[in-house]
C-alpha positions as CSV (number, residue, x, y, z in Angstrom):
1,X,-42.3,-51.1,-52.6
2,X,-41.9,-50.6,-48.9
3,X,-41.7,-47.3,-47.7
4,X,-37.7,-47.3,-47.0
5,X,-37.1,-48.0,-50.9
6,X,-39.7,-45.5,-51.9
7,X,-38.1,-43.2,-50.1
8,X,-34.6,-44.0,-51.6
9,X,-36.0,-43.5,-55.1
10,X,-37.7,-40.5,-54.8
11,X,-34.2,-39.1,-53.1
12,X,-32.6,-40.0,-56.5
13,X,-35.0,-38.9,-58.6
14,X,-33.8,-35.1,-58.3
15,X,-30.6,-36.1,-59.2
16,X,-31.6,-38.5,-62.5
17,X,-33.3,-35.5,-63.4
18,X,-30.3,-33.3,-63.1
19,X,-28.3,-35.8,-65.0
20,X,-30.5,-36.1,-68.1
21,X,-30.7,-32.2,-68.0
22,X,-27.0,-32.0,-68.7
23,X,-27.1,-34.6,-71.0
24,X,-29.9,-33.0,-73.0
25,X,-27.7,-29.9,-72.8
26,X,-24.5,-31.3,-74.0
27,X,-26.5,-33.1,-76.8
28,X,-28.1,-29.6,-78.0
29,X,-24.7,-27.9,-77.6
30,X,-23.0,-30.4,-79.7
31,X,-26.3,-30.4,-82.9
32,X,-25.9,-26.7,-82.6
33,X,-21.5,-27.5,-83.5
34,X,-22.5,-29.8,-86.1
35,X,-25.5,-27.7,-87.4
36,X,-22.3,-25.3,-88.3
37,X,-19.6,-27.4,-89.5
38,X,-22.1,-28.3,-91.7
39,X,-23.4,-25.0,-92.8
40,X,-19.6,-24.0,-93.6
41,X,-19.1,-27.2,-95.8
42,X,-22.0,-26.4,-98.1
43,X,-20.8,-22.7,-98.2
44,X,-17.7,-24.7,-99.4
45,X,-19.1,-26.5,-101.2
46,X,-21.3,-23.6,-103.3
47,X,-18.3,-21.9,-103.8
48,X,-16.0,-24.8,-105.4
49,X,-19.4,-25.8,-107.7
50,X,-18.5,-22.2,-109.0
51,X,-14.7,-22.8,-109.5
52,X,-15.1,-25.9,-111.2
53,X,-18.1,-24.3,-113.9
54,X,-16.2,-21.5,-114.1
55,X,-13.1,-23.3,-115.1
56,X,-15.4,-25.5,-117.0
57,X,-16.7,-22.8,-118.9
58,X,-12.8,-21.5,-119.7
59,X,-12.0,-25.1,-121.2
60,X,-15.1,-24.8,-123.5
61,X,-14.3,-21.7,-124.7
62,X,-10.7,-22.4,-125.4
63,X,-11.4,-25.5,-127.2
64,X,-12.4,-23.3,-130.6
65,X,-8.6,-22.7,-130.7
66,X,-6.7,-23.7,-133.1
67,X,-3.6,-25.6,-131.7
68,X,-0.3,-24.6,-132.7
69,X,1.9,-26.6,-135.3
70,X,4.3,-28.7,-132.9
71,X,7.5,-26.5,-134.0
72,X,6.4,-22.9,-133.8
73,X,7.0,-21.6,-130.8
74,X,4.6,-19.4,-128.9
75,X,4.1,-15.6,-129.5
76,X,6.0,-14.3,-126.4
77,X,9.2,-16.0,-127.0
């Protein structure tokens, strides 16, 4: 390298640097968003595994229950 191009380089190195810096930063900034969005979604997530057994859990325990003959209507009519 002759000493015009090494100089030339090492004037561009401070700014390479700068560059990757703020693409490292934007890269950590944007994990750290999805790191979130995916924390909500399990909380989501947790909380609709619940629903369902719950509701799951209602079915079951209804099924014991003796259906009603197809022309007797229901108690509160």
């Amino acid at each position: 390298m002759s000493p015009s191009q090494d100089s030339e380089a090492s004037g561009r190195l401070p700014q390479r640097i700068e560059e990757l810096e703020v693409r490292s930063t934007f890269q950590e900034d944007q994990i750290d968003s999805l790191h979130k969005a995916l924390y909500q979604q399990s909380l989501v997530i947790e909380q609709l595994e619940r629903k369902v057994e719950a509701f799951a859990q209602t079915l079951r325990a209804g099924q014991g229950q003796t259906p009603l003959p197809d022309n007797e209507t229901p108690p509160h009519y």
